[in-house]
Gaussian input, Z-matrix of N, CA and C with variables (Angstrom, degrees):
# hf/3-21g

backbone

0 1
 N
 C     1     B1
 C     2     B2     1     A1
 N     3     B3     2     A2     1     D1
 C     4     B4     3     A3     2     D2
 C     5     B5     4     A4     3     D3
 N     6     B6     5     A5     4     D4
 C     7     B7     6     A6     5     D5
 C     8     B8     7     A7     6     D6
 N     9     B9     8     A8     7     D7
 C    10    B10     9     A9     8     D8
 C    11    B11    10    A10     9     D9
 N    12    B12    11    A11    10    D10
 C    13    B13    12    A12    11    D11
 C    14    B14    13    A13    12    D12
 N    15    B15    14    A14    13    D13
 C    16    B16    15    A15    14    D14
 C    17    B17    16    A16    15    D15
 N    18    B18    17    A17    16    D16
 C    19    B19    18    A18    17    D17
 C    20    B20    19    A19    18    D18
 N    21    B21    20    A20    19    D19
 C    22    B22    21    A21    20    D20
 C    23    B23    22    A22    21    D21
 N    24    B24    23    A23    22    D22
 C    25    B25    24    A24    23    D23
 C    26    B26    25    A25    24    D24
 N    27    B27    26    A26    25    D25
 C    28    B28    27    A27    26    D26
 C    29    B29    28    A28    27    D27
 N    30    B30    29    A29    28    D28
 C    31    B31    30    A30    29    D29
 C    32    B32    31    A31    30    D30
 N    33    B33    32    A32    31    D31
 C    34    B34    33    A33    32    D32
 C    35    B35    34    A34    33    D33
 N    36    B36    35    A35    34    D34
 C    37    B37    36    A36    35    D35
 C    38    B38    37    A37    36    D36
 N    39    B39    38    A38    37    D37
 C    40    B40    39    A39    38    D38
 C    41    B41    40    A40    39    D39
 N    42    B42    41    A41    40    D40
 C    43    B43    42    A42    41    D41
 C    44    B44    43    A43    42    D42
 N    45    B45    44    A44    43    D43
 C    46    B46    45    A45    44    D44
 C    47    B47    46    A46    45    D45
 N    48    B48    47    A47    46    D46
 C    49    B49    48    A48    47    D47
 C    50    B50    49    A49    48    D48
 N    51    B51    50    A50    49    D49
 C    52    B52    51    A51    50    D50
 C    53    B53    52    A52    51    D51
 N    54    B54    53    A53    52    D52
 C    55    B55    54    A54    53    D53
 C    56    B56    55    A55    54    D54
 N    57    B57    56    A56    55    D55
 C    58    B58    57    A57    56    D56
 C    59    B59    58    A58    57    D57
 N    60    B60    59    A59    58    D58
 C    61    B61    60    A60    59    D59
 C    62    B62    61    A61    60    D60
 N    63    B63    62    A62    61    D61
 C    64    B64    63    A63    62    D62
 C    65    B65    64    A64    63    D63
 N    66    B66    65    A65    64    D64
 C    67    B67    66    A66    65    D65
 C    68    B68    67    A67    66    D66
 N    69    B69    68    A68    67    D67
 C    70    B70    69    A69    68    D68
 C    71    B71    70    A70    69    D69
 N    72    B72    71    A71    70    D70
 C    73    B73    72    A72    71    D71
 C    74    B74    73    A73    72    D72
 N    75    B75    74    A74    73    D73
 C    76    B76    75    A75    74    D74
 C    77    B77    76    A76    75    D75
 N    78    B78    77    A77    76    D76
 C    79    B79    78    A78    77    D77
 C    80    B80    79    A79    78    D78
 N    81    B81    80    A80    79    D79
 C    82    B82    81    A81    80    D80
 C    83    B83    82    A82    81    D81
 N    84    B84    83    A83    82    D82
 C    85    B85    84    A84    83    D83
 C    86    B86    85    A85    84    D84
 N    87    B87    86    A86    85    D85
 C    88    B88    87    A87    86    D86
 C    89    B89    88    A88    87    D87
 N    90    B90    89    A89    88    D88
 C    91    B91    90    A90    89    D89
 C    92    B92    91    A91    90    D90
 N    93    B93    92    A92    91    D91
 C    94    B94    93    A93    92    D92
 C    95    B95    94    A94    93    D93
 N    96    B96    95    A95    94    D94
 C    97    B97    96    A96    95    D95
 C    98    B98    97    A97    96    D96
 N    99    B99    98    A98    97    D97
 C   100   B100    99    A99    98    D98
 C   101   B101   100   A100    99    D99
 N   102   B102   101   A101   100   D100
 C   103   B103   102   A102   101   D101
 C   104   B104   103   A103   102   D102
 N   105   B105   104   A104   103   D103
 C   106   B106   105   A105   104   D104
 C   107   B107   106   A106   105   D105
 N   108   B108   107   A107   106   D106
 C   109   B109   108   A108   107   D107
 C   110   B110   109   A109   108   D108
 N   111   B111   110   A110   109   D109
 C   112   B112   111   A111   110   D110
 C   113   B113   112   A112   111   D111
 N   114   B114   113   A113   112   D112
 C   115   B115   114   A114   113   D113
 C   116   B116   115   A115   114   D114
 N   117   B117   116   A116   115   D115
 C   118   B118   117   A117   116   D116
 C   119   B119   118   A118   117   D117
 N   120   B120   119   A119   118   D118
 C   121   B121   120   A120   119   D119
 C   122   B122   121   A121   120   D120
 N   123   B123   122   A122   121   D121
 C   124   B124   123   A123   122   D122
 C   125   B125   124   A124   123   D123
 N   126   B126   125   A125   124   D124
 C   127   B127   126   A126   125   D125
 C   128   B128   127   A127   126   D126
 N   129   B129   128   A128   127   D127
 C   130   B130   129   A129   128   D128
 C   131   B131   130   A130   129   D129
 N   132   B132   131   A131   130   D130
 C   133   B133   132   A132   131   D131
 C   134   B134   133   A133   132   D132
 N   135   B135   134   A134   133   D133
 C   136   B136   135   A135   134   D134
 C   137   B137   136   A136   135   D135
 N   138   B138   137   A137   136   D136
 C   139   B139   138   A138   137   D137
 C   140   B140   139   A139   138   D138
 N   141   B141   140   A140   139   D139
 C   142   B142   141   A141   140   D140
 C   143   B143   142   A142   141   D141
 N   144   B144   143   A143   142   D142
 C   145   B145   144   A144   143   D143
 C   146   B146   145   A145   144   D144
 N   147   B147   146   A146   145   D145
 C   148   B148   147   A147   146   D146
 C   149   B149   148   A148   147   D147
 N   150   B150   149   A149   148   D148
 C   151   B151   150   A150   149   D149
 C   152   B152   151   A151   150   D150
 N   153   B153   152   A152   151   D151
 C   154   B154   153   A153   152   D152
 C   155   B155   154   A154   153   D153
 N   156   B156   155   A155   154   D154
 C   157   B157   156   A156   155   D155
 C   158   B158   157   A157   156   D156
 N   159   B159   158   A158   157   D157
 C   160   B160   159   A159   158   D158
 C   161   B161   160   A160   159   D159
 N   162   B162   161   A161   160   D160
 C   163   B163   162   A162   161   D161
 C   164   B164   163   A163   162   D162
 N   165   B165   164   A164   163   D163
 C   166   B166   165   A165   164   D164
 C   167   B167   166   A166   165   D165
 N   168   B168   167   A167   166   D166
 C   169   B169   168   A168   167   D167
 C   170   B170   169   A169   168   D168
 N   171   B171   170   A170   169   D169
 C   172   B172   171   A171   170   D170
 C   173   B173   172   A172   171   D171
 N   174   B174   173   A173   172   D172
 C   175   B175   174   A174   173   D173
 C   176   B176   175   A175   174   D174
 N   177   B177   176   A176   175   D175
 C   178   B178   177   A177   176   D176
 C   179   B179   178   A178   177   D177
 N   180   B180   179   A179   178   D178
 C   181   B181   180   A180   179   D179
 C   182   B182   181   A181   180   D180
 N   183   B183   182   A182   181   D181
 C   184   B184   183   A183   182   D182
 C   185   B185   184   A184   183   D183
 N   186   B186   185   A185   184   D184
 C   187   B187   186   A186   185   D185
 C   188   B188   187   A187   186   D186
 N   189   B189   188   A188   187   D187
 C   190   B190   189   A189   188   D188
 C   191   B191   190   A190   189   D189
 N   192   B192   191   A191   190   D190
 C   193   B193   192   A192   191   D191
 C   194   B194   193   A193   192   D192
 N   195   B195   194   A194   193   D193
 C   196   B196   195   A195   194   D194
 C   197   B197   196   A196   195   D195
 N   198   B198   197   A197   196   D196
 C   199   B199   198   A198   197   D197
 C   200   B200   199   A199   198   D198
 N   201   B201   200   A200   199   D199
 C   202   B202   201   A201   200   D200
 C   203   B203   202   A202   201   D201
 N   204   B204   203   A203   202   D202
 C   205   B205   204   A204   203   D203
 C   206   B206   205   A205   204   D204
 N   207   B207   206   A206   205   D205
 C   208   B208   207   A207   206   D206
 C   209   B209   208   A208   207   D207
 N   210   B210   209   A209   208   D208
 C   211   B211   210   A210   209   D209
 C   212   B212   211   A211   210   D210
 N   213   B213   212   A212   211   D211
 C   214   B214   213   A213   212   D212
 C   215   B215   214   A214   213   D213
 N   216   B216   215   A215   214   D214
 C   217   B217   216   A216   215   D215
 C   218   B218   217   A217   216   D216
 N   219   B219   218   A218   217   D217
 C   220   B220   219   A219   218   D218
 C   221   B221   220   A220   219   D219
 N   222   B222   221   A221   220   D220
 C   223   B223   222   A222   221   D221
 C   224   B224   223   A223   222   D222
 N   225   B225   224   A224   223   D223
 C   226   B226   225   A225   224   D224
 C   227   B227   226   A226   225   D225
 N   228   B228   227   A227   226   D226
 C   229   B229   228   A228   227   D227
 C   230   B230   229   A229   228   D228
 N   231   B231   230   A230   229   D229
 C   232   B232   231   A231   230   D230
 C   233   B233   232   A232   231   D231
 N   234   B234   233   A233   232   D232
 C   235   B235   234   A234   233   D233
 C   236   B236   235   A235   234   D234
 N   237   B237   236   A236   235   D235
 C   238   B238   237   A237   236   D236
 C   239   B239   238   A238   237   D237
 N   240   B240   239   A239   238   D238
 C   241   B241   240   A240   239   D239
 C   242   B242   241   A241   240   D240
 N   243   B243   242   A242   241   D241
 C   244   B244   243   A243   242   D242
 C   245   B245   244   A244   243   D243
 N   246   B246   245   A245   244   D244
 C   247   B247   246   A246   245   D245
 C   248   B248   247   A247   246   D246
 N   249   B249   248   A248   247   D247
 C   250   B250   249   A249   248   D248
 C   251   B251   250   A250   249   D249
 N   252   B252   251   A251   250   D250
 C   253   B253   252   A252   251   D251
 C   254   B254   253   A253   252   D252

   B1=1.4615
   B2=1.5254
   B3=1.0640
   B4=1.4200
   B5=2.3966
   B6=1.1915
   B7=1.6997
   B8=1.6822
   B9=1.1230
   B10=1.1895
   B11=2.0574
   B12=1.1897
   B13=1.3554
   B14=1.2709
   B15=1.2676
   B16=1.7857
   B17=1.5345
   B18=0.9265
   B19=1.7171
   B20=1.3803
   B21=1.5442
   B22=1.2092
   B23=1.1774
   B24=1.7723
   B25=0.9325
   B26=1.4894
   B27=1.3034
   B28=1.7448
   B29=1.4548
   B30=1.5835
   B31=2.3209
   B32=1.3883
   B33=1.2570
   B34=1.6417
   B35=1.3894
   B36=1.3864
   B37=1.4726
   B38=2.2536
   B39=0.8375
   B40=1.8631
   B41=1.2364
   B42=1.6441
   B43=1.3720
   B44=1.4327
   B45=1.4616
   B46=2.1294
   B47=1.8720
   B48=1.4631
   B49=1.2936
   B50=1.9167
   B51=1.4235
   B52=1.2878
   B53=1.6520
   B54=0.9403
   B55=1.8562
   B56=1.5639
   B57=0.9152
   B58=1.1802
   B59=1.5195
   B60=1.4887
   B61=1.5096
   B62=1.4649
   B63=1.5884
   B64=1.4801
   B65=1.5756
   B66=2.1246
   B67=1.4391
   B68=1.5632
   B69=1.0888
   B70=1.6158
   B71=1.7178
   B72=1.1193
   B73=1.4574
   B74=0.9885
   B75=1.3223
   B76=1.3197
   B77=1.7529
   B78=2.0166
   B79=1.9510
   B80=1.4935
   B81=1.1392
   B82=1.7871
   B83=1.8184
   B84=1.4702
   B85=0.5186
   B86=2.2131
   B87=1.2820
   B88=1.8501
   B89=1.2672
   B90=1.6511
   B91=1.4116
   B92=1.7120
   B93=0.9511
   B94=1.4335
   B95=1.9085
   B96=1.0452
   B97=2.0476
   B98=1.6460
   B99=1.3046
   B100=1.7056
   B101=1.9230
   B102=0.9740
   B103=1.4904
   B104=1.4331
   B105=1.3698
   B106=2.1190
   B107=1.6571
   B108=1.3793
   B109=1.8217
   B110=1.7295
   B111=1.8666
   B112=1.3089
   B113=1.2779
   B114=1.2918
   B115=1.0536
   B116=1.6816
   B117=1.2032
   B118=1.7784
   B119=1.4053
   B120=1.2806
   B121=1.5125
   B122=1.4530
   B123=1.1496
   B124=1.5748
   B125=1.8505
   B126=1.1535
   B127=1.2410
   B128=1.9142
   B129=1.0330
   B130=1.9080
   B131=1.5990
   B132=1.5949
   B133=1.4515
   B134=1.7775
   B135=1.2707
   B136=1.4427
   B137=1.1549
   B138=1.4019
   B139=1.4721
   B140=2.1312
   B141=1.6391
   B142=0.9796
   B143=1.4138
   B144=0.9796
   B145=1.5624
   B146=0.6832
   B147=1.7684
   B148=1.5375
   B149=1.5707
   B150=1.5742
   B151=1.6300
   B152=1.4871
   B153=0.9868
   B154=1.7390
   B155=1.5538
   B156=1.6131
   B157=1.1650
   B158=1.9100
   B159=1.5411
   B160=1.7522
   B161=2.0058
   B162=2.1511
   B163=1.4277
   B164=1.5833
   B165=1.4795
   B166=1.3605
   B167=1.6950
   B168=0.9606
   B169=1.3298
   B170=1.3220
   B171=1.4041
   B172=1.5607
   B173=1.4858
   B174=0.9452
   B175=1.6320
   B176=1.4144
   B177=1.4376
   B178=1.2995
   B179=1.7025
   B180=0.8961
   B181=1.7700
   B182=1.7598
   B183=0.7903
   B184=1.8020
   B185=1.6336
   B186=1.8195
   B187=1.4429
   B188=1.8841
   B189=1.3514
   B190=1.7556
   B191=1.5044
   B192=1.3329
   B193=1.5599
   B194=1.5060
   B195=1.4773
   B196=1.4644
   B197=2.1382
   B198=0.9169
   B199=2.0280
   B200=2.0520
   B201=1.0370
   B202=1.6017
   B203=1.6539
   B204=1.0178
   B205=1.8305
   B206=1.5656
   B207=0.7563
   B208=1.6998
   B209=1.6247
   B210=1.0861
   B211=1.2442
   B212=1.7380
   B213=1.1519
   B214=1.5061
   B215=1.3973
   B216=1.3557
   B217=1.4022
   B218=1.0657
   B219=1.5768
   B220=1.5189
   B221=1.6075
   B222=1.6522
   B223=1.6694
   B224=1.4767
   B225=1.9756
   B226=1.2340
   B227=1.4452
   B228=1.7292
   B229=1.6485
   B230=1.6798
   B231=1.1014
   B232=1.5128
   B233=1.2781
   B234=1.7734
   B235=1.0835
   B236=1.3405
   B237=2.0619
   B238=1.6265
   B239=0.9637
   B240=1.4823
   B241=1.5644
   B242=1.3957
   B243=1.5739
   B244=1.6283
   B245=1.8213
   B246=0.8162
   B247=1.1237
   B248=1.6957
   B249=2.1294
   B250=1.1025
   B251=1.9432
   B252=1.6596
   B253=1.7061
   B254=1.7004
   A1=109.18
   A2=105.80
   A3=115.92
   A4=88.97
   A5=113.29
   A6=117.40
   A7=86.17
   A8=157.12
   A9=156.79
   A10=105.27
   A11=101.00
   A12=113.85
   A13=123.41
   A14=135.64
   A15=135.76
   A16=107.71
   A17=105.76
   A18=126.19
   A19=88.55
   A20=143.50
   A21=120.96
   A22=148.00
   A23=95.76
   A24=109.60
   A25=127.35
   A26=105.11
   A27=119.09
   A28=104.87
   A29=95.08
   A30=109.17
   A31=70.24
   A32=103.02
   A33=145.12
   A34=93.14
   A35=138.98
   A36=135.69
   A37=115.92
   A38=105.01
   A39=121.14
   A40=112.62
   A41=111.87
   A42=130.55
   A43=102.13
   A44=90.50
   A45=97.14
   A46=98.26
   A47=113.57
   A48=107.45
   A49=116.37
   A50=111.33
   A51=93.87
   A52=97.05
   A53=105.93
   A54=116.76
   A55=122.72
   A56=121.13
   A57=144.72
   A58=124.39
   A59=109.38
   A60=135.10
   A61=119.81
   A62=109.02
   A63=95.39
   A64=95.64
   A65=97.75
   A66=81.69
   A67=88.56
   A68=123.99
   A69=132.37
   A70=113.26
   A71=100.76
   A72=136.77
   A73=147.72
   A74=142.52
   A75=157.32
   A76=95.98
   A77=99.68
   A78=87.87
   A79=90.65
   A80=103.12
   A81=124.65
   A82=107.41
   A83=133.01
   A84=161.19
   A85=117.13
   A86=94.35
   A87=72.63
   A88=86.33
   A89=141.64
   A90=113.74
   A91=86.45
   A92=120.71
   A93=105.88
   A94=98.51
   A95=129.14
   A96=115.97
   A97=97.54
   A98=137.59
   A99=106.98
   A100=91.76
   A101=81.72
   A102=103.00
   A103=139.17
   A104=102.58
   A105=93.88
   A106=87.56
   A107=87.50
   A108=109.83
   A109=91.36
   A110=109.06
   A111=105.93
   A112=112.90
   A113=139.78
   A114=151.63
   A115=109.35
   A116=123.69
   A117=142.91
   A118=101.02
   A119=112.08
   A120=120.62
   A121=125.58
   A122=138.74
   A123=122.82
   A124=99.03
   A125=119.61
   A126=134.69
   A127=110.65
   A128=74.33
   A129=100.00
   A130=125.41
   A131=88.43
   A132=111.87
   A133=104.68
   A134=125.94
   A135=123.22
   A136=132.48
   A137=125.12
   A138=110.26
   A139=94.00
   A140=103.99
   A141=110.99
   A142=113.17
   A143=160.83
   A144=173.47
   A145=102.47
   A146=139.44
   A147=128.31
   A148=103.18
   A149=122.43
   A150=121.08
   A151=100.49
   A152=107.13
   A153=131.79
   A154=90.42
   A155=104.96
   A156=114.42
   A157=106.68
   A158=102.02
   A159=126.16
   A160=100.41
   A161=72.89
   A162=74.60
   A163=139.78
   A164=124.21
   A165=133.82
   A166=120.19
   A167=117.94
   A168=101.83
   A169=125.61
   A170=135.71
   A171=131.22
   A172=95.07
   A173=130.50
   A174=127.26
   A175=113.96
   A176=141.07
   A177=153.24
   A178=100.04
   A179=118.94
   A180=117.39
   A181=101.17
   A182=104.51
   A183=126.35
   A184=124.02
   A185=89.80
   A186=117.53
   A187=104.18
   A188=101.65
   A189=95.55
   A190=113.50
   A191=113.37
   A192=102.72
   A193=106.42
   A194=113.10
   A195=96.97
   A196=79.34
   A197=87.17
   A198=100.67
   A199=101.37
   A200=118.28
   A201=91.67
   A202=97.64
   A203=139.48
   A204=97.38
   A205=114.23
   A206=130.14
   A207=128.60
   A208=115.09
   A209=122.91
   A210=127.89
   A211=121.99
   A212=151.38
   A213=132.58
   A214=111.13
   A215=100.76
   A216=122.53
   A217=131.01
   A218=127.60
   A219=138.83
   A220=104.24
   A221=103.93
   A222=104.48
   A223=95.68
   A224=106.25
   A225=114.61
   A226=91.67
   A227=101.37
   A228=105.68
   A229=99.34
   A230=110.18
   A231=107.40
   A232=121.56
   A233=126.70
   A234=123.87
   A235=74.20
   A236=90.53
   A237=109.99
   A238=125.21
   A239=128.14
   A240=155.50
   A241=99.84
   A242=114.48
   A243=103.44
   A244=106.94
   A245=121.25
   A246=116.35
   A247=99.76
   A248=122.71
   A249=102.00
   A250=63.36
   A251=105.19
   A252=121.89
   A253=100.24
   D1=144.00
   D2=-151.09
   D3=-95.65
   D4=158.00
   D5=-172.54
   D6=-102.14
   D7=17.34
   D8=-141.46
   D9=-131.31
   D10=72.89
   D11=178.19
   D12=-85.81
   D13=130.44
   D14=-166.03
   D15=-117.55
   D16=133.56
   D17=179.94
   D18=49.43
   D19=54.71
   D20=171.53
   D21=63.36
   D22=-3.23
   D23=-179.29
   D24=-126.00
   D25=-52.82
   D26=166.21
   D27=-76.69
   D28=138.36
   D29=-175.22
   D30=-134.06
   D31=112.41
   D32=140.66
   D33=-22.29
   D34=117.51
   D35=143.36
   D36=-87.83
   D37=-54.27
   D38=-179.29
   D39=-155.94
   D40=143.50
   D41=161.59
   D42=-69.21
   D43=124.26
   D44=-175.77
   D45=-110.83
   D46=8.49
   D47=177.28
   D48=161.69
   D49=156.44
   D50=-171.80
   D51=-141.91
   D52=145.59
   D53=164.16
   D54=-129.25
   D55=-168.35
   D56=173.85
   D57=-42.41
   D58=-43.29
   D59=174.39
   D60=-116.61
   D61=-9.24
   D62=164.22
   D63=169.67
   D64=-173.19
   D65=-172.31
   D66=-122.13
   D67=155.59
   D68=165.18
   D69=-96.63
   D70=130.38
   D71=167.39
   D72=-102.15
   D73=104.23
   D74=-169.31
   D75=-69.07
   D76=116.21
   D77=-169.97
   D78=-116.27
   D79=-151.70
   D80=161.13
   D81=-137.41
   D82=111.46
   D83=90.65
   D84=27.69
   D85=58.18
   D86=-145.73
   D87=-88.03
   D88=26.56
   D89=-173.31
   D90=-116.13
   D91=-11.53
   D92=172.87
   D93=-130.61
   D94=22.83
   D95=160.14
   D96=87.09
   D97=16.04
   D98=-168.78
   D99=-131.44
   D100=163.46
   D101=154.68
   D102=-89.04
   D103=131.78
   D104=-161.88
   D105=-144.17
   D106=155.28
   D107=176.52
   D108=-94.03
   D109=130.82
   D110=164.31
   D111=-121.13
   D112=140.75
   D113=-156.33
   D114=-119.93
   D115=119.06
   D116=-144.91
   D117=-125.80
   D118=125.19
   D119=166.81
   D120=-60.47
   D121=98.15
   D122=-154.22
   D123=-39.10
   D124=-164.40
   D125=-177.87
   D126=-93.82
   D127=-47.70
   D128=178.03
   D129=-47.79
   D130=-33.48
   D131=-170.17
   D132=-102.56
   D133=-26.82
   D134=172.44
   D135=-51.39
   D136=3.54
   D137=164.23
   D138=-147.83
   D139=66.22
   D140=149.72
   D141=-114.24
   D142=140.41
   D143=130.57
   D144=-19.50
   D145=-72.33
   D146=-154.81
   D147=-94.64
   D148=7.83
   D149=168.27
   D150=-78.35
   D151=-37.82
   D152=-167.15
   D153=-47.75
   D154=-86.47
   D155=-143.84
   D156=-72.04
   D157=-8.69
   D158=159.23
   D159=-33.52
   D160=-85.50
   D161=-172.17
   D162=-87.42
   D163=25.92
   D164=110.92
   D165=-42.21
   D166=-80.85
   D167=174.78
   D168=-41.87
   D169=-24.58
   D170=167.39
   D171=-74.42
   D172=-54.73
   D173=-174.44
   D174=-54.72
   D175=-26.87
   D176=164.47
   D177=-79.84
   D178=-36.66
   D179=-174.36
   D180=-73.82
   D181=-72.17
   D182=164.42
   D183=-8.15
   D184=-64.75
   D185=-174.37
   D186=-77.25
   D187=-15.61
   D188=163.64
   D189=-103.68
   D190=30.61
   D191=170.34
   D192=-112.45
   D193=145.72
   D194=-172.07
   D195=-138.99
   D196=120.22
   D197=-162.07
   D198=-145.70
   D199=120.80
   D200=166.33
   D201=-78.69
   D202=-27.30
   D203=172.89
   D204=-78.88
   D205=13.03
   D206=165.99
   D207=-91.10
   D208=132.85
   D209=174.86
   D210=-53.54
   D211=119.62
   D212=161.52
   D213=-57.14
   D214=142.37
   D215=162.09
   D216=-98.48
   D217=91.13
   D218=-155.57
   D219=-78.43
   D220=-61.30
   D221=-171.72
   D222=-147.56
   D223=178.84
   D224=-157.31
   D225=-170.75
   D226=130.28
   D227=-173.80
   D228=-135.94
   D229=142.98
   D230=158.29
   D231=-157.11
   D232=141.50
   D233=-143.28
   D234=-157.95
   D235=-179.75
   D236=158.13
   D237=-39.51
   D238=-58.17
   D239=-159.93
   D240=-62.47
   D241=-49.15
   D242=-153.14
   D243=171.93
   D244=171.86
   D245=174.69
   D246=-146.90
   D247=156.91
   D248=-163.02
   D249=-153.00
   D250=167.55
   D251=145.79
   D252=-147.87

């Protein structure tokens, strides 16, 4: 398990996969008990603007799909540091 906690809340357990725009992670969830896939802005890509405002727009596109093979989209942060959903 990874010491790498986000908004205080999600602790990084494993990278479950990586692409182009980021890598997804299997976390813990500790303010409500569950397990969630988090999805990480590569490093490379954090201080482009129009990746930024990209991946907001996938996170708003996303968060209106309601599919069981589609993932839910709970939350969405972006900062200096990084951005994650």
């Amino acid at each position: 398990m990874s010491d790498v906690k986000l908004a205080g809340r999600y602790r990084l357990a494993e990278a479950i996969g990586r692409g182009g725009m980021g890598e997804v992670w299997r976390a813990e969830d500790e303010l409500l008990g569950r397990t969630v896939a988090v999805k990480l802005v590569l490093p490379e890509l954090r201080t482009d603007e129009g990746f930024a405002r990209r991946f907001l727009a996938e996170a708003r596109a996303m968060a209106s799909v309601d599919h069981p093979g589609v993932v839910t989209i709970h939350d969405f942060h972006a900062d200096a540091q990084g951005a994650y959903l």
